[in-house]
ZASEDREN-626213 format. One record per atom (N, C-alpha, C, O): x, y, z; residue in one letter; atom name. Coordinates in steps of 0.001 Angstrom, whole numbers, padded with zeros to 6 digits, m for minus. Example, Ala and Ser with C-alpha at 12.3 -4.5 7.8 and 13.67 -1.06 7.14 Angstrom:
// ZASEDREN-626213
[rec [013190 m005690 007800] A N] [rec [012300 m004500 007800] A CA] [rec [013200 m003300 007800] A C] [rec [014236 m003319 008465] A O] [rec [012850 m002250 007080] S N] [rec [013670 m001060 007140] S CA] [rec [012900 000030 007870] S C] [rec [013409 001138 008039] S O] 
//
This chain:
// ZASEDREN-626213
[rec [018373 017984 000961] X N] [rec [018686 016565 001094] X CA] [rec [018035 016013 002365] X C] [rec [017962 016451 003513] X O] [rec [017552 014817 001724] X N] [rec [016794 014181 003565] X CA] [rec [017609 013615 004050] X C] [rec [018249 012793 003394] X O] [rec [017912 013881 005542] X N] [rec [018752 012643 006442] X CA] [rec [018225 011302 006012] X C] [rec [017240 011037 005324] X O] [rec [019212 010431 006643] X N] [rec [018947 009114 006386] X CA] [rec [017780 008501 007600] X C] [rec [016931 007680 007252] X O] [rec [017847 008931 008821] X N] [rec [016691 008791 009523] X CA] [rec [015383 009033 008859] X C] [rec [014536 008167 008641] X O] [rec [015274 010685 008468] X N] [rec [014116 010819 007765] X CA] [rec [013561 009868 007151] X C] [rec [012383 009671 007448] X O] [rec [014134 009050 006206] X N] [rec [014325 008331 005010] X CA] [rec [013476 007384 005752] X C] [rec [012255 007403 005598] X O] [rec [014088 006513 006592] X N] [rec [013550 005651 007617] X CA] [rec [012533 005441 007640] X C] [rec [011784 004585 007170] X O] [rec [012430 006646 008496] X N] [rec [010768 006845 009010] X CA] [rec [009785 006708 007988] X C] [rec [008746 006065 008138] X O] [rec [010115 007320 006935] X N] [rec [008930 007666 005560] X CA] [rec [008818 006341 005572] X C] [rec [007705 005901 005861] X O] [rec [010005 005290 005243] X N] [rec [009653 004230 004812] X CA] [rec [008795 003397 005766] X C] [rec [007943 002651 005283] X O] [rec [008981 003481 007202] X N] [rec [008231 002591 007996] X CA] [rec [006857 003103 007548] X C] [rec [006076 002266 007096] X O] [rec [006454 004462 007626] X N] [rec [005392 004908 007828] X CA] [rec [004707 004691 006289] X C] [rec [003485 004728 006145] X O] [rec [005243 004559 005636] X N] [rec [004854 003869 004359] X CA] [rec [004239 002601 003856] X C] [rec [003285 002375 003111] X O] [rec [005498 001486 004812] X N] [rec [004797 000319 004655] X CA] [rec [003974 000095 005030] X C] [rec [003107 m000549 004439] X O] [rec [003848 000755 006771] X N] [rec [002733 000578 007480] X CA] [rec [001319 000732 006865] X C] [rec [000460 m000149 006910] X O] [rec [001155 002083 006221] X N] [rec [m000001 002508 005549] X CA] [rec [m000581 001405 004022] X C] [rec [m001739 001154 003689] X O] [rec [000699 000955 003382] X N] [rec [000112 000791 002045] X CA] [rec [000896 m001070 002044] X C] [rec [000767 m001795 001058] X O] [rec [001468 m001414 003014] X N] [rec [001381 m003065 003207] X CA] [rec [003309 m003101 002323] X C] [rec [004282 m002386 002560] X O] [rec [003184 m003926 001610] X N] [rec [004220 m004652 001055] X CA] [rec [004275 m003709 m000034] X C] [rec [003334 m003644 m000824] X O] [rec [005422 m002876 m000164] X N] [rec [006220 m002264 m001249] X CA] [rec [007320 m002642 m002350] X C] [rec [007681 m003706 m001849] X O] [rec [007948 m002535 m003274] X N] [rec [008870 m002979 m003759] X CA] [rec [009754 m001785 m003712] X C] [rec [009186 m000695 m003658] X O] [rec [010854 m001810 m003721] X N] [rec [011986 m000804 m003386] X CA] [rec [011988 000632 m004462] X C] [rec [012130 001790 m004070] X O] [rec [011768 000139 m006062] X N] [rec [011251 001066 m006739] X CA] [rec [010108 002053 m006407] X C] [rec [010051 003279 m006504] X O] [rec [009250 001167 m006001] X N] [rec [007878 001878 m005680] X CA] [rec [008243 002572 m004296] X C] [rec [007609 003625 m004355] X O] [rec [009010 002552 m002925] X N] [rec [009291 003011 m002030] X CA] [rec [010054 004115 m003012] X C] [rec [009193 004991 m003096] X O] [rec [011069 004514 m003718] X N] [rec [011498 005435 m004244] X CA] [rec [011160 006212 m005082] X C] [rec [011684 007291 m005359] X O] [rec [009889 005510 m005734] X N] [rec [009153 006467 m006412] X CA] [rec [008310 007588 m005480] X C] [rec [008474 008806 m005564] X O] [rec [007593 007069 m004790] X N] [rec [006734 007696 m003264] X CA] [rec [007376 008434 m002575] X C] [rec [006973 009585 m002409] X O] [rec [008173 008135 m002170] X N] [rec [009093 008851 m001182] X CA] [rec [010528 009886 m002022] X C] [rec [011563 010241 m001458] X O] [rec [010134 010157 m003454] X N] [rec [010574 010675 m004185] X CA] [rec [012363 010837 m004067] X C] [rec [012860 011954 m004213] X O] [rec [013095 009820 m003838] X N] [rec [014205 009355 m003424] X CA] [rec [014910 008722 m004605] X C] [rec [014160 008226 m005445] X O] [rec [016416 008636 m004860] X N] [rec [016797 007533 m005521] X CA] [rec [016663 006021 m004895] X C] [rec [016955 005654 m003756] X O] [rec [016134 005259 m005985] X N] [rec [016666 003858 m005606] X CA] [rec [017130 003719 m004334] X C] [rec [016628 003675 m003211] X O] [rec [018576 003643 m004960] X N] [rec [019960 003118 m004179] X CA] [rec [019553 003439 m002408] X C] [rec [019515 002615 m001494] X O] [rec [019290 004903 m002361] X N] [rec [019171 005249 m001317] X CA] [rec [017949 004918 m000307] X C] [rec [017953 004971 000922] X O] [rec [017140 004643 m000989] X N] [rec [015974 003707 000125] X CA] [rec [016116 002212 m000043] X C] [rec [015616 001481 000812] X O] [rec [016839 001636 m001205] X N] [rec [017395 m000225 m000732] X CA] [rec [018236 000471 000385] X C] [rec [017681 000199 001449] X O] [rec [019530 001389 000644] X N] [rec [020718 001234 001712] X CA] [rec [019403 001264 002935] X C] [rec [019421 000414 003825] X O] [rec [018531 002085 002893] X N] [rec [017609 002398 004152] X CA] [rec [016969 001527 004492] X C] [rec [017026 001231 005685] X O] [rec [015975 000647 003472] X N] [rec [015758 m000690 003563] X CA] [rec [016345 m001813 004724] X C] [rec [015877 m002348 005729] X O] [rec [017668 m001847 003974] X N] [rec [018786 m002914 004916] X CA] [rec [018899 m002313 006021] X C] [rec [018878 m003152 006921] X O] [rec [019032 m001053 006500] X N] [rec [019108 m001050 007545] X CA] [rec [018300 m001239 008403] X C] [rec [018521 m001806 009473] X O] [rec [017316 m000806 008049] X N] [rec [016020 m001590 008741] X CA] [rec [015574 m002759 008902] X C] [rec [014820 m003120 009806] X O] [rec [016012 m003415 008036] X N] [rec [015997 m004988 008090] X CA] [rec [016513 m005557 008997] X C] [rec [016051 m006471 009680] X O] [rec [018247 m004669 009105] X N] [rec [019145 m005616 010107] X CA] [rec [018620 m004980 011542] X C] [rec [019046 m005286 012656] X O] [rec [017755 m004173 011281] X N] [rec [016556 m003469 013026] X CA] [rec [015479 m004049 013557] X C] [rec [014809 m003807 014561] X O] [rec [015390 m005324 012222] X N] [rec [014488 m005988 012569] X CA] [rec [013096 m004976 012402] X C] [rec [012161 m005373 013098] X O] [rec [012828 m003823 011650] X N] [rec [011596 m002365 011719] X CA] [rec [010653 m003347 010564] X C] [rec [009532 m003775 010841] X O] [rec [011235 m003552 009464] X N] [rec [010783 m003983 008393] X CA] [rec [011955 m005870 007694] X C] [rec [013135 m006188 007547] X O] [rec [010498 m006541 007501] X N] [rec [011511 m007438 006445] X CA] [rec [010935 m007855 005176] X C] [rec [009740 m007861 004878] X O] [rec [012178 m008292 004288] X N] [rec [012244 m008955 003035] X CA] [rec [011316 m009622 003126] X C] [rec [011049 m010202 004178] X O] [rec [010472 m009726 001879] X N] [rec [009527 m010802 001113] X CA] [rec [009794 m011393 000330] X C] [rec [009320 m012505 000095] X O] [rec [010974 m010592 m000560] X N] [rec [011629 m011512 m001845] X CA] [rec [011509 m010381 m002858] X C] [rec [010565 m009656 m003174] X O] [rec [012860 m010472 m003292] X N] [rec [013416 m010201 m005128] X CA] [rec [012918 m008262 m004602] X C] [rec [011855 m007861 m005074] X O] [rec [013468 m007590 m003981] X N] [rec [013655 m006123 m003601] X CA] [rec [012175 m005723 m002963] X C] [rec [011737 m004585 m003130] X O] [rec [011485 m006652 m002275] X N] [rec [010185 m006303 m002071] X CA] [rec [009780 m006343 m000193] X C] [rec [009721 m007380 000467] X O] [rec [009657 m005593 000092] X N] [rec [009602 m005999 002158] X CA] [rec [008355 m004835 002180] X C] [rec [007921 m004032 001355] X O] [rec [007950 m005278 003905] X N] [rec [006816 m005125 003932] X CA] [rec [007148 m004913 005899] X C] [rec [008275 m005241 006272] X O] [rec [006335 m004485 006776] X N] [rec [006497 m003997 007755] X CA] [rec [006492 m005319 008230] X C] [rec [005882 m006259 007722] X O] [rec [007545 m005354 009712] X N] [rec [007334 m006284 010514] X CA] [rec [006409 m006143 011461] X C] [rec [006443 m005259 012318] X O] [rec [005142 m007394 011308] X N] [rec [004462 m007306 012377] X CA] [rec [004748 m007591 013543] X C] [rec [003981 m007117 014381] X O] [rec [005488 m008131 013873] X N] [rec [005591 m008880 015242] X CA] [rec [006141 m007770 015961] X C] [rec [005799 m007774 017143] X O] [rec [006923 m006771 015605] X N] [rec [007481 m005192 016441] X CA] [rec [006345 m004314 016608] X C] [rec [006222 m003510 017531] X O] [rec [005404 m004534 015537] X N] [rec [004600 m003427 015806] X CA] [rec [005248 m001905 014637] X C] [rec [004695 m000807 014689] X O] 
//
């Protein structure tokens, strides 16, 4: 089982590489359920790491770097 940090990271390092994801496609890649990379998602969101584009789809925040 991956920690939820792990999870994180894949995902930053994900968007970073391949731009704007949709939450399916982050769970397909990162070979994860769903559920569990949207909860990872939000949390990152409310970190300000990554944000929403619309309808389950976010993409790295540039302005953090």
């Amino acid at each position: 089982m991956t920690t939820a940090r792990a999870i994180e990271e894949q995902i930053r390092e994900t968007l970073s590489e391949h731009g704007e994801l949709h939450v399916l496609e982050l769970a397909d890649r990162l070979e994860e359920h769903p559920l569990t990379v949207e909860n990872a998602c939000t949390r990152l969101h409310q970190n300000e790491d990554i944000v929403p584009t619309g309808r389950g789809v976010f993409s790295p925040n540039y302005r953090t770097g």
